[in-house]
N, C-alpha and C positions, 0 to 999 in steps of 0.2 A: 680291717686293714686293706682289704682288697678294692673295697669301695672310694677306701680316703686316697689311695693311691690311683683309681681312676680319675676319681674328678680333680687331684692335684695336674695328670696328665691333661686331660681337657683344658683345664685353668691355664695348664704352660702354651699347648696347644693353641691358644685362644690370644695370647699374650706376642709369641712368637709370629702370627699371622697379622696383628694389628700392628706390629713395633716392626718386623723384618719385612712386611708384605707390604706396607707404604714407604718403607725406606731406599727397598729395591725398586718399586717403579719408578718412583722421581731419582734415582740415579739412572732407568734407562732411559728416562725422558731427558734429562739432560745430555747425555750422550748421541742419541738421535740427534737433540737439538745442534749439537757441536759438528756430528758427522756432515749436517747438512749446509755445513760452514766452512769447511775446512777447504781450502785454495787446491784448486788440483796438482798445482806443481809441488807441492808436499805429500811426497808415497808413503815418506817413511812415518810420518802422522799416521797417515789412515792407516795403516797396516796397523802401528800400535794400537790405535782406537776400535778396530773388527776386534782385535786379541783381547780387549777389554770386556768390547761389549759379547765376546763367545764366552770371557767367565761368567762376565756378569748371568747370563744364560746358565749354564751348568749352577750358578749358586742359588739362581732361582728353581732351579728342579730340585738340587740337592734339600732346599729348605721346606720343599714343598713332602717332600719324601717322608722328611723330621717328622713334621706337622702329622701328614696322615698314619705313621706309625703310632703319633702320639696317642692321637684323637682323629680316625678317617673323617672329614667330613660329609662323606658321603652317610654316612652312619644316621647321624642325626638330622641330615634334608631329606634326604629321601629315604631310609628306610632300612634294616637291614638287611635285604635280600638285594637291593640295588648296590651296597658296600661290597656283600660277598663277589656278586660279578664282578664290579672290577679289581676289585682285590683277585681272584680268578685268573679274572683277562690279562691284569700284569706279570701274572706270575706266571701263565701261559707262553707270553709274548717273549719271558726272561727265559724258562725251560725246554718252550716246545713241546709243550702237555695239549693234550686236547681235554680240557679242561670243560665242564656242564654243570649248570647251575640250575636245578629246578625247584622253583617255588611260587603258591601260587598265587602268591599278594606279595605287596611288599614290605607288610609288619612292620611298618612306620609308627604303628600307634604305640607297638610293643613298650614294656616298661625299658626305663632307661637303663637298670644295672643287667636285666633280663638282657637286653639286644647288646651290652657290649660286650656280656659272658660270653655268650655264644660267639660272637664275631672273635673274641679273644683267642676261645677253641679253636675254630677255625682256620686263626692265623697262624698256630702251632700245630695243629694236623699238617697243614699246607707244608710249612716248613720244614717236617721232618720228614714230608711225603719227598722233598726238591733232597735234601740230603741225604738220603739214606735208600727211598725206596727204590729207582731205577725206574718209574713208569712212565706210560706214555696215554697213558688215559685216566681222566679224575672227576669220580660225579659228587655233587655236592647236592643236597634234597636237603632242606626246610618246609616242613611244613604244620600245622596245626593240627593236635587231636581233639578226643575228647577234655582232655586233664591235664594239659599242658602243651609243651611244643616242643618236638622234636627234631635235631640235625644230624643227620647220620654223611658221611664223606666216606668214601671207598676209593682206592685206586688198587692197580691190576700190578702192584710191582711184585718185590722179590718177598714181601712182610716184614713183619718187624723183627728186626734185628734182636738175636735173644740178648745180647746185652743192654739193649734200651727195655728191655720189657720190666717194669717196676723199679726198675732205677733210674729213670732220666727224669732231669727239674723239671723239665719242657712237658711230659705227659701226670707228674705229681703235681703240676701247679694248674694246668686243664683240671685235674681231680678236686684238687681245692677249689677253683674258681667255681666249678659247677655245685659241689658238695656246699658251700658258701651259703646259694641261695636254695637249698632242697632239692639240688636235683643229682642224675646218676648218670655214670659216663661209663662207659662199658667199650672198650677197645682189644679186638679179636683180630689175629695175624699168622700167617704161617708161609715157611716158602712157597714159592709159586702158584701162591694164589692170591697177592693181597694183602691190604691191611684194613679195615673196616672200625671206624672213629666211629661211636654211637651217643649223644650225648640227651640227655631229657631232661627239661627244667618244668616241673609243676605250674599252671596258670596264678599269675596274680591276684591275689584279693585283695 
């Protein structure tokens, strides 16, 4: 279930980029085209035509936002250690984390349900690290071992909140996601020291 609902994601992902991503730039191409028409002695034009073309802007971010929730594209160009960065960097730039990503390739080859479990992890440690934990510093390490590959994510906040601890969807559905393909997620918390996300997924064959 977990797989048919990725690649439905990606499918939508893929759908919403071809159909909303050419539709949006030949409306800002036309708008350009009109702005660079319009008679100077009509303010109250242009002024309406900026207000269009600044939604038109925010619906372009907004759709682009969809998209990489859906399916990051960074995921499958480059790699998933290049997705976590920016995934990282935005969510740095939103919180004010000092946020560190070390990995030391960029597991591009990675199997494909392999790199978006882990990226999934990922996006849910983050998440609950931005709501609940209060921290100001977040390291995130991938790397390769012997028998698999391991992501461990730690930040320095207050820990996990004893009421999220085995009852939240957000770390039961990490447990499933990773359990899914043979691997084990071990997630360790206590006041003031932290929360430490452990996740391991066994190598492909």
């Amino acid at each position: 279930m977990i797989r048919v609902a990725e690649e439905e994601k990606a499918q939508l992902a893929r759908e919403l980029h071809d159909t909303f991503g050419s539709n949006l730039t030949a409306i800002n191409m036309d708008l350009n085209w009109i702005a660079k028409r319009l008679p100077a002695e009509r303010p109250e034009l242009r002024e309406r035509l900026q207000r269009a073309m600044g939604m038109l802007g925010v619906t372009v971010r907004s759709t682009q936002e969809v998209i990489d929730r859906l399916r990051p594209s960074e995921l499958d160009n480059l790699g998933l250690a290049v997705a976590l960065q920016s995934h990282c960097q935005e969510l740095s730039q939103k919180a004010g984390w000092s946020c560190q990503v070390d990995a030391p390739e960029d597991f591009a080859t990675l199997d494909r349900m392999q790199s978006i479990t882990l990226y999934r992890v990922a996006q849910e440690a983050l998440a609950n690290v931005e709501k609940h934990a209060q921290a100001a510093s977040i390291k995130v390490e991938l790397r390769r071992e012997a028998h698999g590959i391991r992501l461990v994510i730690w930040d320095d906040g207050v820990g996990l909140p004893d009421e999220l601890n085995g009852v939240s969807h957000g770390l039961a559905g990490m447990r499933e996601r990773i359990e899914a393909i043979g691997g084990t997620l071990n997630i360790s918390g206590a006041r003031e020291r932290g929360t430490q996300v452990d996740a391991f997924i066994p190598a492909a064959t």
